[in-house]
PDB file with one MODEL, atoms N, CA, C and O in Angstrom:
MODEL        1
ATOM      1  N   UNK A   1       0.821  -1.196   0.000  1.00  0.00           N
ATOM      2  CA  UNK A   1       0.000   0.000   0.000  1.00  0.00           C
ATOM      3  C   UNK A   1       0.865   1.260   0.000  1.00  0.00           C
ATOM      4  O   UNK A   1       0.451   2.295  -0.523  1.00  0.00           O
ATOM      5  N   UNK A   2       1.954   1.186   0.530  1.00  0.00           N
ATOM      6  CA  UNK A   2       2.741   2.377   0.760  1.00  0.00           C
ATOM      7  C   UNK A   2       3.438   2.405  -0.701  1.00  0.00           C
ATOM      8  O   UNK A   2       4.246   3.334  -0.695  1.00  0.00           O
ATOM      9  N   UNK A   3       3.433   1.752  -1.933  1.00  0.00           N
ATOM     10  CA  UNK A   3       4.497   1.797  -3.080  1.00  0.00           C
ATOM     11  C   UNK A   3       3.547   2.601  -3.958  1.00  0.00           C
ATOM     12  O   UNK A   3       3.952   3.250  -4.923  1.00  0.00           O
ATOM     13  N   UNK A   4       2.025   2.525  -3.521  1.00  0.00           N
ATOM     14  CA  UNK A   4       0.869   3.170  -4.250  1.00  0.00           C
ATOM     15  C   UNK A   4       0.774   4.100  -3.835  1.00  0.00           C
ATOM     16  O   UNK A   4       0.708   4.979  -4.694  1.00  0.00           O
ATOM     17  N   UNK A   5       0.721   4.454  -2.809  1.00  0.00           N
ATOM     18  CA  UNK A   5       0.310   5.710  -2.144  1.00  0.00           C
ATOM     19  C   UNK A   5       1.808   6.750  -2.726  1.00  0.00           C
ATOM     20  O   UNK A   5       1.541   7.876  -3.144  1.00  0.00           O
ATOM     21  N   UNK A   6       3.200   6.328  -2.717  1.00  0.00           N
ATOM     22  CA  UNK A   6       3.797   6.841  -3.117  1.00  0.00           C
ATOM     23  C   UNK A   6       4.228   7.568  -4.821  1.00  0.00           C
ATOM     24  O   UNK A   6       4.679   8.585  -5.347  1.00  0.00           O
ATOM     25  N   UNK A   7       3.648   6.052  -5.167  1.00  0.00           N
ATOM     26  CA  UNK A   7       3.425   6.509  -6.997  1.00  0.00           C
ATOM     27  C   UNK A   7       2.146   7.282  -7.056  1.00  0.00           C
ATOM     28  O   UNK A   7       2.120   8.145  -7.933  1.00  0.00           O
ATOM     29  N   UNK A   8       1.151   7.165  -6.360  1.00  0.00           N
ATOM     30  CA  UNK A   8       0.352   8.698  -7.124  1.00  0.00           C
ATOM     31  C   UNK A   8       0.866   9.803  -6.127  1.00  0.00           C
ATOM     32  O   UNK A   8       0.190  10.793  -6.405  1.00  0.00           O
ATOM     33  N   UNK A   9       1.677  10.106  -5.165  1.00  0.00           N
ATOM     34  CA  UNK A   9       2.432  11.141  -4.970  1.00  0.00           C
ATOM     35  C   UNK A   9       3.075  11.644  -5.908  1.00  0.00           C
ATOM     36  O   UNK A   9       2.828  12.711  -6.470  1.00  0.00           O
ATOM     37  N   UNK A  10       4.003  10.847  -6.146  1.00  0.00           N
ATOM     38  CA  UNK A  10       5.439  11.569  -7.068  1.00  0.00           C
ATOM     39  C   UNK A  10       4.680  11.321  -8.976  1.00  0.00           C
ATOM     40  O   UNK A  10       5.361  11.201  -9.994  1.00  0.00           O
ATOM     41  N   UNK A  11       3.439  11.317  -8.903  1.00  0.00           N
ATOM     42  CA  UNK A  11       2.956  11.243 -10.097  1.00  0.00           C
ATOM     43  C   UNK A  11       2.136  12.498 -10.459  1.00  0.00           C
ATOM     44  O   UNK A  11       2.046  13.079 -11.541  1.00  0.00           O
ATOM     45  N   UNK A  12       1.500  12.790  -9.140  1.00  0.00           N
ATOM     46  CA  UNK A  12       0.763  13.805  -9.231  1.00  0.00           C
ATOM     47  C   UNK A  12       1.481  15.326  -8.693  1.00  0.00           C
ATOM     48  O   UNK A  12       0.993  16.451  -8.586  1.00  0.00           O
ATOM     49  N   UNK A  13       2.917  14.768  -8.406  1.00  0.00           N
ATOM     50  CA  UNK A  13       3.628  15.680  -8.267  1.00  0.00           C
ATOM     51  C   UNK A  13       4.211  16.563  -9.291  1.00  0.00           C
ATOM     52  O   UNK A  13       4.330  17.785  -9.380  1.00  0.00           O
ATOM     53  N   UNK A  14       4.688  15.106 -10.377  1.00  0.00           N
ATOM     54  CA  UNK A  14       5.405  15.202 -11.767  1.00  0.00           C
ATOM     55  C   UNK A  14       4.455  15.617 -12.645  1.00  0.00           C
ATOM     56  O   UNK A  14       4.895  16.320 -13.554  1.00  0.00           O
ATOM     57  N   UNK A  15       3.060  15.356 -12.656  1.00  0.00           N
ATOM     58  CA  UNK A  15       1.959  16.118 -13.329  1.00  0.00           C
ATOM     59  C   UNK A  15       1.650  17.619 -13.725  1.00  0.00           C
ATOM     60  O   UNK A  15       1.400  18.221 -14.769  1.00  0.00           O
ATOM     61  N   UNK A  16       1.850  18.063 -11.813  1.00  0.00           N
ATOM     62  CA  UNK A  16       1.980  19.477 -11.367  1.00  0.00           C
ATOM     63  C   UNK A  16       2.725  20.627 -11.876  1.00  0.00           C
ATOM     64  O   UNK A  16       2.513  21.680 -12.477  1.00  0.00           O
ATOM     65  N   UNK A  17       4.181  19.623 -11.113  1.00  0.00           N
ATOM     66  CA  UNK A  17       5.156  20.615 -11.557  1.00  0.00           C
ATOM     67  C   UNK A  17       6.369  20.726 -12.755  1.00  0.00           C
ATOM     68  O   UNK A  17       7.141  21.641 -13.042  1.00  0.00           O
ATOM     69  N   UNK A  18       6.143  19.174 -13.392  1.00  0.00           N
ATOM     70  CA  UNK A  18       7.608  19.357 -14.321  1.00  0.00           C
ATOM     71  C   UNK A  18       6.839  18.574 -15.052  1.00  0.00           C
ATOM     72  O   UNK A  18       7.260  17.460 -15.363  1.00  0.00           O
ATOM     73  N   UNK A  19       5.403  19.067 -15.518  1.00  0.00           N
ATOM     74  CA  UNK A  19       4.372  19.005 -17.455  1.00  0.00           C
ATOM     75  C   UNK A  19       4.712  20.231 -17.363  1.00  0.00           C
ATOM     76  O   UNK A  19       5.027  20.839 -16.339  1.00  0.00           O
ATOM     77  N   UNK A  20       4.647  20.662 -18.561  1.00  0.00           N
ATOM     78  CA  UNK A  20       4.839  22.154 -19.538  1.00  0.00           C
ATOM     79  C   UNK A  20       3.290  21.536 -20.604  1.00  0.00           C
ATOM     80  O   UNK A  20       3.144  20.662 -21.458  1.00  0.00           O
ATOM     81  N   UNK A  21       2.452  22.477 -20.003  1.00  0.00           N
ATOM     82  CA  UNK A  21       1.358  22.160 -20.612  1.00  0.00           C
ATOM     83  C   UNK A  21       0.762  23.462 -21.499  1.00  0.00           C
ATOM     84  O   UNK A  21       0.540  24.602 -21.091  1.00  0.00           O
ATOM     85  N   UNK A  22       0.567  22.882 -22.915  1.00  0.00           N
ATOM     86  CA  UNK A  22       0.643  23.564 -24.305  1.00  0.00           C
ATOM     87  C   UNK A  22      -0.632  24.940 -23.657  1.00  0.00           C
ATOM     88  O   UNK A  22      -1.592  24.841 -22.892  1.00  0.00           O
ATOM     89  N   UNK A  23      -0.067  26.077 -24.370  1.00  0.00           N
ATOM     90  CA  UNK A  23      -0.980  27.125 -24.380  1.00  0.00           C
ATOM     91  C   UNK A  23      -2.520  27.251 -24.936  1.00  0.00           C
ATOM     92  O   UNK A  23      -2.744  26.253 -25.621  1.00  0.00           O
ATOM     93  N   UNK A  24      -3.383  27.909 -24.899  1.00  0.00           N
ATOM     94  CA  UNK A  24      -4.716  27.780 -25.648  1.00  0.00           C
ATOM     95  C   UNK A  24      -4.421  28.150 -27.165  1.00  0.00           C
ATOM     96  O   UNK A  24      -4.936  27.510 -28.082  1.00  0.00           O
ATOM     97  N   UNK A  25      -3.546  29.238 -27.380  1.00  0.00           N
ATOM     98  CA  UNK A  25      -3.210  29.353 -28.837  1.00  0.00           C
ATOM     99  C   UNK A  25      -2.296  28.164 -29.197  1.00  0.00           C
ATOM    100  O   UNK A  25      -2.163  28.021 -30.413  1.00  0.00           O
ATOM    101  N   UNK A  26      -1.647  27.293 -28.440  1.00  0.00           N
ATOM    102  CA  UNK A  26      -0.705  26.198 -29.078  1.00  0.00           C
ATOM    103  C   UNK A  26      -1.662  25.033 -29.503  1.00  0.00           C
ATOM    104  O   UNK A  26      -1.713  24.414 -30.565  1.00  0.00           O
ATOM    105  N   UNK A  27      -2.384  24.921 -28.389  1.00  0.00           N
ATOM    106  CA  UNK A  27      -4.171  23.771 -28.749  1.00  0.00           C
ATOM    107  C   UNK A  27      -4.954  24.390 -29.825  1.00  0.00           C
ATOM    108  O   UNK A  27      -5.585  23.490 -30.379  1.00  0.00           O
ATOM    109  N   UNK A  28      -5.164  25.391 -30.301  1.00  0.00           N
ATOM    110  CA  UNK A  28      -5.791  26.160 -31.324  1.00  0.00           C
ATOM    111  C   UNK A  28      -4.806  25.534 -32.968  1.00  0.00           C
ATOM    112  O   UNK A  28      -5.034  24.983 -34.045  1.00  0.00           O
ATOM    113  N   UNK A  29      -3.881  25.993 -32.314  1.00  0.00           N
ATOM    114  CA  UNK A  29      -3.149  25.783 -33.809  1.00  0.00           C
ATOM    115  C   UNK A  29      -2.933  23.906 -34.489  1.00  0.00           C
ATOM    116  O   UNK A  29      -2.734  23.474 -35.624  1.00  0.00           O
ATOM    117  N   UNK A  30      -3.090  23.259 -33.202  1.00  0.00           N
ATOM    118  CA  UNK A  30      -2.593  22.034 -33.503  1.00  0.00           C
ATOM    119  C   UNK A  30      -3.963  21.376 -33.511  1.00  0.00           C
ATOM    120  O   UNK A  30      -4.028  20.331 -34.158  1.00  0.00           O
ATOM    121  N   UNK A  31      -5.188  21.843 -32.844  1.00  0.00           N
ATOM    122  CA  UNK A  31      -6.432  21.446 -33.893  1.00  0.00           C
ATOM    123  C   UNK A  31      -6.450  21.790 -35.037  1.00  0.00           C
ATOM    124  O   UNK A  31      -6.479  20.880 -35.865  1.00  0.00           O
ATOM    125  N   UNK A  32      -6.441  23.054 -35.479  1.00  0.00           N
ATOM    126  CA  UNK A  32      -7.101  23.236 -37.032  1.00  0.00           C
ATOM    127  C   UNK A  32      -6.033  22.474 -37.592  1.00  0.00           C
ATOM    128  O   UNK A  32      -6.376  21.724 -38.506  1.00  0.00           O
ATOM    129  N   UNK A  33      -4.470  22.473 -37.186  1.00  0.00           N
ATOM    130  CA  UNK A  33      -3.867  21.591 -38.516  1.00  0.00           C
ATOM    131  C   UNK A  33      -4.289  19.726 -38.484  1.00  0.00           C
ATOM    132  O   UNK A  33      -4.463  19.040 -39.491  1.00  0.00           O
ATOM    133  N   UNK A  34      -4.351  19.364 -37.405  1.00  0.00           N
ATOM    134  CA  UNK A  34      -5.204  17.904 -37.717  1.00  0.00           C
ATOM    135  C   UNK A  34      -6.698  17.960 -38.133  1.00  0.00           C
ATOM    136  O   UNK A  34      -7.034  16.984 -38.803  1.00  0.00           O
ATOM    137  N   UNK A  35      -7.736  18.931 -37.881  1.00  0.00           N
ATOM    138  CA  UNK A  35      -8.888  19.003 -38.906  1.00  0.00           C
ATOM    139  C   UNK A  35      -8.082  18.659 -40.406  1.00  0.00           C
ATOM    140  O   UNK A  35      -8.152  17.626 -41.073  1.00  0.00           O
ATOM    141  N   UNK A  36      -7.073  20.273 -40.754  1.00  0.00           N
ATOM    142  CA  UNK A  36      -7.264  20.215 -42.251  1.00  0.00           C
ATOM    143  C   UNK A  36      -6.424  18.844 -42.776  1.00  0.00           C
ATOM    144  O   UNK A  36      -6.921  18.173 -43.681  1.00  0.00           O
ATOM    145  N   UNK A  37      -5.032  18.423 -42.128  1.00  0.00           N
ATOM    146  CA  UNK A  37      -4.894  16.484 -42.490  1.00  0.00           C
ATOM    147  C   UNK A  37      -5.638  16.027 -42.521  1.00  0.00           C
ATOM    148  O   UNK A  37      -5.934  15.662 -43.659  1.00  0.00           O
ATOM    149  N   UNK A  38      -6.709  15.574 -41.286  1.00  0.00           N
ATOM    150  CA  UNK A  38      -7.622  14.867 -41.720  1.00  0.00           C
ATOM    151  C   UNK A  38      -8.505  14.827 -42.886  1.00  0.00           C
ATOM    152  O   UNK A  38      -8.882  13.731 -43.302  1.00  0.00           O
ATOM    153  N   UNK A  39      -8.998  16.283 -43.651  1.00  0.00           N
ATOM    154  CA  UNK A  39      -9.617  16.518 -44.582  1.00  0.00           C
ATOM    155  C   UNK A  39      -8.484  15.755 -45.832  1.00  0.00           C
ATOM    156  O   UNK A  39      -8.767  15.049 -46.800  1.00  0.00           O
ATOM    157  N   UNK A  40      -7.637  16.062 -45.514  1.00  0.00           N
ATOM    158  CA  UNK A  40      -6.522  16.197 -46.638  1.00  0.00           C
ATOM    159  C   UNK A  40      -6.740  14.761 -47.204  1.00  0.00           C
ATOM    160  O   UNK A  40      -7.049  14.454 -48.355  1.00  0.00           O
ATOM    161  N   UNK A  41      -6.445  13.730 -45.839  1.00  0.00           N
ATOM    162  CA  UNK A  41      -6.344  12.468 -46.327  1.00  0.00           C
ATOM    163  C   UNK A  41      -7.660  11.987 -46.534  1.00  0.00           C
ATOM    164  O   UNK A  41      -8.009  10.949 -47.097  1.00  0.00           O
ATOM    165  N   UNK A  42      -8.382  12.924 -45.979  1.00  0.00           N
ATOM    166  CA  UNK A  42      -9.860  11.704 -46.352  1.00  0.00           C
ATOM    167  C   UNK A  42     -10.224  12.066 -47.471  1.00  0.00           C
ATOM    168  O   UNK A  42     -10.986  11.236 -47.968  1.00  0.00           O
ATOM    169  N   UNK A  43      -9.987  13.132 -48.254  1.00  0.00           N
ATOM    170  CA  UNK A  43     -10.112  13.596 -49.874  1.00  0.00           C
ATOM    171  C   UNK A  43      -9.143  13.055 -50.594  1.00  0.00           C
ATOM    172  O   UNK A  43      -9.234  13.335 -51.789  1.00  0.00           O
ATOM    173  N   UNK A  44      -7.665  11.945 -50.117  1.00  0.00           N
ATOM    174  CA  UNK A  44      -7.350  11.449 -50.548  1.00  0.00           C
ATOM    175  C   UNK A  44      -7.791  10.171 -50.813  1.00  0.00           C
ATOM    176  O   UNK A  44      -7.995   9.639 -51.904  1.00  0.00           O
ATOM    177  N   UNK A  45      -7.886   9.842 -49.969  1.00  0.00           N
ATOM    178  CA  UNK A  45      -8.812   8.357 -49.953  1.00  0.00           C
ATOM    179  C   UNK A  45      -9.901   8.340 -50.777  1.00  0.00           C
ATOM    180  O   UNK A  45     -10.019   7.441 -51.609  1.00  0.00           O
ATOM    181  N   UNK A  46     -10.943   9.451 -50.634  1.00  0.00           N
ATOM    182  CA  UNK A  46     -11.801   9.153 -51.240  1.00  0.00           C
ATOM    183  C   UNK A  46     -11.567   9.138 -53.081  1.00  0.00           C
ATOM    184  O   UNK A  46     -12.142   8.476 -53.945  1.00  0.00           O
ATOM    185  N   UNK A  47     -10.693   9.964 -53.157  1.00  0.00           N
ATOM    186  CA  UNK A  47     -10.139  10.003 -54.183  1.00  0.00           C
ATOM    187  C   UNK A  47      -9.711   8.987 -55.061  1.00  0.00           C
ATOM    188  O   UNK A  47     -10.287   8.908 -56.147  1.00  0.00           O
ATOM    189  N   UNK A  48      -8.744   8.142 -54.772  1.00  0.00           N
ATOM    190  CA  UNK A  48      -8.065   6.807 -54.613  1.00  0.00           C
ATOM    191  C   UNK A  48      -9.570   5.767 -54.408  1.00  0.00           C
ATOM    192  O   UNK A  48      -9.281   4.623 -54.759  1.00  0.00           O
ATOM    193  N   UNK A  49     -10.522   5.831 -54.112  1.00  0.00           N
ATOM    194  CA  UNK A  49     -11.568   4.890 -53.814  1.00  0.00           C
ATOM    195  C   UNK A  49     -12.388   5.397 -55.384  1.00  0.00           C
ATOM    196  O   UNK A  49     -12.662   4.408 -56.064  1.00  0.00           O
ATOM    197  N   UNK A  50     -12.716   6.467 -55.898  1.00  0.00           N
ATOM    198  CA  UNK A  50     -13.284   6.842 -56.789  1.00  0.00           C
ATOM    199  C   UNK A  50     -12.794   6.199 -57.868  1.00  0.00           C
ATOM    200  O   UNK A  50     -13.390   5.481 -58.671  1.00  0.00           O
ATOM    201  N   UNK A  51     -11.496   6.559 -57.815  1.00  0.00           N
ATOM    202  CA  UNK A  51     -10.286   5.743 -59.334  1.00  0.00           C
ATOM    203  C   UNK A  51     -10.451   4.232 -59.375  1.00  0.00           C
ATOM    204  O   UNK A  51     -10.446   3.428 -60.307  1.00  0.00           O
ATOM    205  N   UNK A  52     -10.599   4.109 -58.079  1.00  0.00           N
ATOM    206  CA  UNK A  52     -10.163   2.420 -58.183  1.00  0.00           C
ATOM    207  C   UNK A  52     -11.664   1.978 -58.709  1.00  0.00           C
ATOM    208  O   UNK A  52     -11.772   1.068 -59.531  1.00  0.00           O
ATOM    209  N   UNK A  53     -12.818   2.677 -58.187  1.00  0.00           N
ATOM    210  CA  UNK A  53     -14.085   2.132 -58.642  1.00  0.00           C
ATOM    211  C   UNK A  53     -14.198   2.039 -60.324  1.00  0.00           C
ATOM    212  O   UNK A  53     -14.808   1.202 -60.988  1.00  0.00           O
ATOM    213  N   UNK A  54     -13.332   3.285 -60.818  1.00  0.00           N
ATOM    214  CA  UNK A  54     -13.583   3.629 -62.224  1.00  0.00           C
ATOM    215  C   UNK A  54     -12.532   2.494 -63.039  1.00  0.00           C
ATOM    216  O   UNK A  54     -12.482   2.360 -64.262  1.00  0.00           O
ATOM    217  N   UNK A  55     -11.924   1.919 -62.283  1.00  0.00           N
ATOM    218  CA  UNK A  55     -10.409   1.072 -62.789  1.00  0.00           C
ATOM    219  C   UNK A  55     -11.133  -0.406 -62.970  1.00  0.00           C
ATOM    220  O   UNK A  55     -11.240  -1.180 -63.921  1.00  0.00           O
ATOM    221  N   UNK A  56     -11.491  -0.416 -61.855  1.00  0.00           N
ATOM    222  CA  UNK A  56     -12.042  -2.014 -61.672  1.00  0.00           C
ATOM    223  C   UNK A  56     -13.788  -2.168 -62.308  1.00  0.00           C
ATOM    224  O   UNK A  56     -14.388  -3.241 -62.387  1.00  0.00           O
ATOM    225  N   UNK A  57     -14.337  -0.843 -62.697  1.00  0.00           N
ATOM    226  CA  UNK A  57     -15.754  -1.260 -63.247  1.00  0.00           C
ATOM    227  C   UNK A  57     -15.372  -1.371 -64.710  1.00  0.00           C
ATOM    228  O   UNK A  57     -16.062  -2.017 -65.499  1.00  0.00           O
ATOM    229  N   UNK A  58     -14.030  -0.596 -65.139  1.00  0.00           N
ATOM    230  CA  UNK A  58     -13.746  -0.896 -66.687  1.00  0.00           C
ATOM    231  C   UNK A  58     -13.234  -2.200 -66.224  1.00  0.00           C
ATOM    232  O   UNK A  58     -14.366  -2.682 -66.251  1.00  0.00           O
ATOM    233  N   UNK A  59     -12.565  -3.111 -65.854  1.00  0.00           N
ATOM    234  CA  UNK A  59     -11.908  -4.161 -65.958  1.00  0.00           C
ATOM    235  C   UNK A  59     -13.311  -5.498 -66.101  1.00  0.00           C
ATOM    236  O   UNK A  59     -13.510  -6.520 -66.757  1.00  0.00           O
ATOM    237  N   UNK A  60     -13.922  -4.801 -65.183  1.00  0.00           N
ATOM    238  CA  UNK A  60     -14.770  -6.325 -64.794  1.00  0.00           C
ATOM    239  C   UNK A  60     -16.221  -6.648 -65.756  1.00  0.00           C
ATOM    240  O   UNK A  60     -16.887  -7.673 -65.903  1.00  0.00           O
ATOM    241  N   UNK A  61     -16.380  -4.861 -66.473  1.00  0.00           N
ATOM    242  CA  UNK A  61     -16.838  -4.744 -67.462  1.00  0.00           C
ATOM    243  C   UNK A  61     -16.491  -5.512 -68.708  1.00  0.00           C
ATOM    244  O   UNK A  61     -17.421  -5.656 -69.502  1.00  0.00           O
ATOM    245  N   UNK A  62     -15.422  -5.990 -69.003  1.00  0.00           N
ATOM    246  CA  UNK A  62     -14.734  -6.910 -69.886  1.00  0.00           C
ATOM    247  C   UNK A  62     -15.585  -8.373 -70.078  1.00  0.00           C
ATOM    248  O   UNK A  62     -15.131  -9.261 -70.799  1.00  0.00           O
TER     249      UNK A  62
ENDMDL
END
């Protein structure tokens, strides 16, 4: 009991005082750039899913 009681001490200590926790403009900036990746790749994908439909309906069309 005492090895627990000590790890959420020195955990919630290390939490406290030695995180460097990101600013509201640093969380601002590093959402919108994973929104617009995410857009990025899912307009890739969908992209790549469109071709392949158009690739494989000429093929199977054969």
């Amino acid at each position: 009991m005492d090895k627990l009681v000590s790890y959420v001490r020195e955990s919630f200590g290390e939490i406290v005082y030695k995180v460097t926790w990101p600013t509201f403009e640093e969380l601002r900036k590093s959402t919108v750039l994973v929104l617009v990746a995410s857009v990025v790749f899912a307009g890739v994908v969908f992209g790549m899913d469109k071709l392949l439909e158009e690739v494989l309906g000429t093929v199977y069309s054969f």
